[in-house]
C-alpha positions in Angstrom: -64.9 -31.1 62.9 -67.1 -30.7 60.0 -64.3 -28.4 58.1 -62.0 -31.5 58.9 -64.2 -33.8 57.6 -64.6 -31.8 54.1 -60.9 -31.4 53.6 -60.2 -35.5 54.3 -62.9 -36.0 51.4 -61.4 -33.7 48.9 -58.0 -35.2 49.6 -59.5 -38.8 49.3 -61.7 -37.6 46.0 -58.2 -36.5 44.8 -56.6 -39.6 45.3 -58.9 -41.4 43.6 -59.1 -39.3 40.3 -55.0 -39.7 40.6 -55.5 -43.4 40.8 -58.5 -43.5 38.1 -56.0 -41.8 35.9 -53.4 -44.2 36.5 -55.6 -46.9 35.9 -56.7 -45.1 32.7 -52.9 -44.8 31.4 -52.2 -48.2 32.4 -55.1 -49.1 30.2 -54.5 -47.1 27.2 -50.3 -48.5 27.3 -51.8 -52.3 27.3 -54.1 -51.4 24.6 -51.3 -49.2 22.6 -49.1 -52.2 23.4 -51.3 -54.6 21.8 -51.8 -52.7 18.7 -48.1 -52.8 18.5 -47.7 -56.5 18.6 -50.3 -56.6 15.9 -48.3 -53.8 13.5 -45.1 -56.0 14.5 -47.0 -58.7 12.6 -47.4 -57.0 9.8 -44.1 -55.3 9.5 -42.7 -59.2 9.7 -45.0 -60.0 6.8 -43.7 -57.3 4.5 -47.1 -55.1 4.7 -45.3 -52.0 5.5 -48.4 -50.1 4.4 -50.9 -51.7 7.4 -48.0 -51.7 9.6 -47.7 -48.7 9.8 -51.6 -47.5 10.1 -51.0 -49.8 13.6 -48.1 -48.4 14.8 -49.8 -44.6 14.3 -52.9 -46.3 15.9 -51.2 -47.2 18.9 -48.9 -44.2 19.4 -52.5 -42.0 19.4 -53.7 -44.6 22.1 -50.7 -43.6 24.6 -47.8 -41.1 24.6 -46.0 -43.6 27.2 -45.7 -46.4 24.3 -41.6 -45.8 23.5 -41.8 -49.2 21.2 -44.5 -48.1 18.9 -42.5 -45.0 18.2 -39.1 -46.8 18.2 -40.0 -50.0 15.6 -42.3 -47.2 13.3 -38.6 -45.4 13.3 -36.9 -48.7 12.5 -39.6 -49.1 9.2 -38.9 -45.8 8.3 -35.2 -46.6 8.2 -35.3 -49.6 6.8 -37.1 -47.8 3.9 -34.2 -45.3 4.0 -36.5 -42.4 4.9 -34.1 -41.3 7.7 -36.1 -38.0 8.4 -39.2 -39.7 9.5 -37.1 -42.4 11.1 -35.6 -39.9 12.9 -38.6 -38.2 13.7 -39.8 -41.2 15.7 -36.7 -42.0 17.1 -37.0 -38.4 18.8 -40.5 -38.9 19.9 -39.0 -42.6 21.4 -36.5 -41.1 23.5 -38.7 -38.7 24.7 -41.3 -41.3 25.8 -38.7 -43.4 27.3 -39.3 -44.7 30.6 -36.3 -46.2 31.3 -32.7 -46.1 30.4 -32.4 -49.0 28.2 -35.4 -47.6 25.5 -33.3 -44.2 25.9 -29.9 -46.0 25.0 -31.6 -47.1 21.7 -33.4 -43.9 21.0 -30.1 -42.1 20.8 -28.1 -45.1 19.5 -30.4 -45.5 16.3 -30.4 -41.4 16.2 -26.4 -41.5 16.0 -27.2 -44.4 12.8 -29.6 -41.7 11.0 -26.6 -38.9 11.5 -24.2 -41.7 10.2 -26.3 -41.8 6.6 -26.5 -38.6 6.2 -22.3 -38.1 7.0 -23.2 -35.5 10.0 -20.6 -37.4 11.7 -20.6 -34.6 14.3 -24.3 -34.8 15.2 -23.5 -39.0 15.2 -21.0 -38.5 17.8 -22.7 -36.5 20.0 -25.9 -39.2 19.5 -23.4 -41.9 20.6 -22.5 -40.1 23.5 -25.9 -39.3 24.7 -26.5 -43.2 24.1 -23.8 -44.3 26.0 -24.6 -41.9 29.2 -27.5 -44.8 29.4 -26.0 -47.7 28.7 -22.2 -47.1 29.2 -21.4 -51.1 28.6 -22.8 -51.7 25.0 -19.8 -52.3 22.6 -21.9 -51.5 19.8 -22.6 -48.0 20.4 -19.1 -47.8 21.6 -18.0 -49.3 18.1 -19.9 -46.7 16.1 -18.9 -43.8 18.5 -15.4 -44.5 17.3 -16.3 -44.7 13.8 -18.0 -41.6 13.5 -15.0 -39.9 15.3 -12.9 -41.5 12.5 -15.2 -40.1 9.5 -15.5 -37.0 11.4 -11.7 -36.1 11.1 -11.7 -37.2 7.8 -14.4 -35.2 7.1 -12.9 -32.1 8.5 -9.5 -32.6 6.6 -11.2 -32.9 3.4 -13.1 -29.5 4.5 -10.0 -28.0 5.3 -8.0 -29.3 1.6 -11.0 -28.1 -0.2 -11.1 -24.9 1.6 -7.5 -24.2 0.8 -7.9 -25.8 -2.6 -10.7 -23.3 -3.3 -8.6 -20.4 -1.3 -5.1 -21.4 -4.0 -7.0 -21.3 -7.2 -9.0 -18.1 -5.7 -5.4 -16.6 -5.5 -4.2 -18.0 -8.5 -7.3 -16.7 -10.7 -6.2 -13.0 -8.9 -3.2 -13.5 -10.1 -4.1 -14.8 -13.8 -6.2 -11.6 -13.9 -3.4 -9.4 -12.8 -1.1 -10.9 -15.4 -3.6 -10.6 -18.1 -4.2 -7.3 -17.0 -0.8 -5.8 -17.3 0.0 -8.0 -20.8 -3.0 -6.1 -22.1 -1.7 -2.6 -20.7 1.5 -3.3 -21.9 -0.2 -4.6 -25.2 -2.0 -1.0 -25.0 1.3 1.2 -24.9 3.3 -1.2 -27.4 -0.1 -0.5 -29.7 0.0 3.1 -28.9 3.5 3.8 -29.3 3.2 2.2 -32.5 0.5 4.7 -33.7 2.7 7.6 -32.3 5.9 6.3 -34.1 3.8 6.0 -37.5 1.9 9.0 -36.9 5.3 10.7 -36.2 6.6 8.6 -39.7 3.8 9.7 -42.1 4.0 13.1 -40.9 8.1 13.6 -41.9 6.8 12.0 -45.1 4.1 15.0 -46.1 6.6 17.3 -44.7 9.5 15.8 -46.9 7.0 15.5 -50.0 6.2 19.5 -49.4 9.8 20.0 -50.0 9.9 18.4 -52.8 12.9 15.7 -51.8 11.2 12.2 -50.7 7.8 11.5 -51.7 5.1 9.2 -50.0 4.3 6.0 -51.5 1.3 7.0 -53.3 2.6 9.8 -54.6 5.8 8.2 -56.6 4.2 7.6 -59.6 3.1 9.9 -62.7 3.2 13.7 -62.0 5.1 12.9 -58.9 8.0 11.1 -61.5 7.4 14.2 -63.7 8.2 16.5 -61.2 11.1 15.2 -59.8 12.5 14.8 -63.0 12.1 18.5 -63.6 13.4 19.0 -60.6 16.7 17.3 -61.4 16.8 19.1 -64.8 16.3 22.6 -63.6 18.4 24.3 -67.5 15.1 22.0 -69.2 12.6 24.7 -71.2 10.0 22.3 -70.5 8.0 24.6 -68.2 8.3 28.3 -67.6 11.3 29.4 -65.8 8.9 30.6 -62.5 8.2 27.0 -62.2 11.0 25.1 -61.8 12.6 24.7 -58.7 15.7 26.4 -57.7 18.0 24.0 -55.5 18.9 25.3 -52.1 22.4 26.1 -51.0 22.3 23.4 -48.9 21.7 21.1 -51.5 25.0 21.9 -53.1 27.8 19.7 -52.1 31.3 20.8 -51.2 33.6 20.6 -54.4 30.1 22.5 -55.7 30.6 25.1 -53.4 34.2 25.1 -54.1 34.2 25.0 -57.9 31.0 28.2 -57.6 33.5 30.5 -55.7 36.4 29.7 -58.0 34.1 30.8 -60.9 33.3 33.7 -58.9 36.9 34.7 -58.0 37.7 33.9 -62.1 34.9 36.0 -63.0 36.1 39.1 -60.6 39.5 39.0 -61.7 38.4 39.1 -65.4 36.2 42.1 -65.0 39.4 43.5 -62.6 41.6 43.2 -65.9 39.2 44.4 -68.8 38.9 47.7 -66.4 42.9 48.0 -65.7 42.2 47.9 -69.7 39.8 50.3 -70.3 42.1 52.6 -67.9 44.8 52.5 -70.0 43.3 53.2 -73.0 41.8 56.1 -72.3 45.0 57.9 -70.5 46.7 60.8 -72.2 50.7 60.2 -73.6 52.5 62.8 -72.3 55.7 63.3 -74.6 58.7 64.5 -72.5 61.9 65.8 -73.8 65.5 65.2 -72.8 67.0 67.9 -72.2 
């Protein structure tokens, strides 16, 4: 009986601590809600500073007190500091006690996403807004809107995206064509060198022989010389010097006119020995019988 007795009393000591607790919140909301009205007043008045030192007054007095949170969000928007505003608006929807402060939480969450063109985020706000109140053409309104800027925004994306991936491709290919210009530049360049080279070097090889002389070399001795060589009978230098022409160097009717001297000279030296033959031969005197 006495073991019955102790557990009614705890369960009644319970009770009343729930109920002082209650009483306590209940309390701290009024007062919260009170400091409210007065940082309404000065919100209305343009004193955004003390307004707000009342709304953060009254939030610390009750985490129930959705409005305090909410209108401190609205002067933080108004002000176009959507963080903060959306911060509160957060903190709002999370202290909601009812649908309606939840539809408004969300629906001024969606306007914050809206500023700051993450339409995606805005829809999804709008959405969560009308799950609480699913008859408020306003947030219906916007929810369409955002949709709207949200394709846009995604087309734009996407053009950009294959703006960036064209000239991407056509810098590749600007750099390939540059490339190979400059290669074939290269080989044009080298084969140039290689064709002079190849020039310069028949030059000193044609200046050796004595028959075409390099440019720097057709002037004074190099005159001299080939004028000696052109007068090769000339007592101008010893005979050791000169240059005797080549049998190649002799044209045709040369050739031609050298073996008739030759063939002249032969049969003269034939004759003056038929000559000497008879000369010297014995008469032999033979009598007719």
């Amino acid at each position: 009986m006495f073991g019955l007795l102790l557990s009614f009393t705890a369960v009644q000591a319970q009770e009343n601590n729930i109920e002082k607790a209650q009483r306590e919140a209940e309390k701290a909301l009024q007062a919260s809600t009170n400091i409210t009205y007065e940082a309404n007043q000065e919100l209305t008045s343009n004193n955004f500073v003390s307004a707000e030192a009342e709304y953060r007054k009254a939030i610390s007095k009750s985490d129930k007190n959705a409005a305090a949170r909410f209108n401190l969000g609205n002067a933080y928007y108004n002000r176009e500091s959507f963080g903060e505003a959306f911060g509160r608006y957060k903190e709002a929807g999370d202290a909601a006690a009812d649908k309606s402060e939840k539809h408004k939480a969300f629906h001024n969450m969606g306007n914050v996403f809206m500023k700051n063109k993450e339409y995606e985020k805005a829809v999804e706000a709008y959405k969560q807004a009308l799950r609480s109140n699913p008859t408020d053409d306003e947030t219906r309104y916007n929810l369409a809107l955002a949709k709207k800027m949200l394709e846009k925004q995604q087309d734009e994306q996407k053009n950009d995206q294959n703006k960036d991936d064209q000239d991407k491709k056509d810098q590749e290919n600007e750099d390939k064509d540059k490339d190979q210009n400059n290669e074939g530049g290269d080989k044009e360049k080298k084969d140039e060198g290689e064709q002079k080279e190849d020039e310069n070097k028949d030059k000193g090889d044609q200046g050796e022989n004595g028959e075409d002389k390099p440019e720097e070399n057709q002037k004074g001795d190099g005159d001299k010389k080939k004028e000696q060589e052109k007068k090769p009978n000339e007592g101008d230098q010893p005979q050791d010097q000169k240059q005797q022409p080549k049998p190649n160097q002799l044209s045709k009717q040369q050739i031609q006119n050298l073996l008739e001297a030759m063939q002249n000279e032969e049969k003269k030296v034939q004759e003056k020995m038929e000559a000497r033959k008879v000369r010297g031969k014995k008469i032999k005197n033979e009598k007719d019988w």
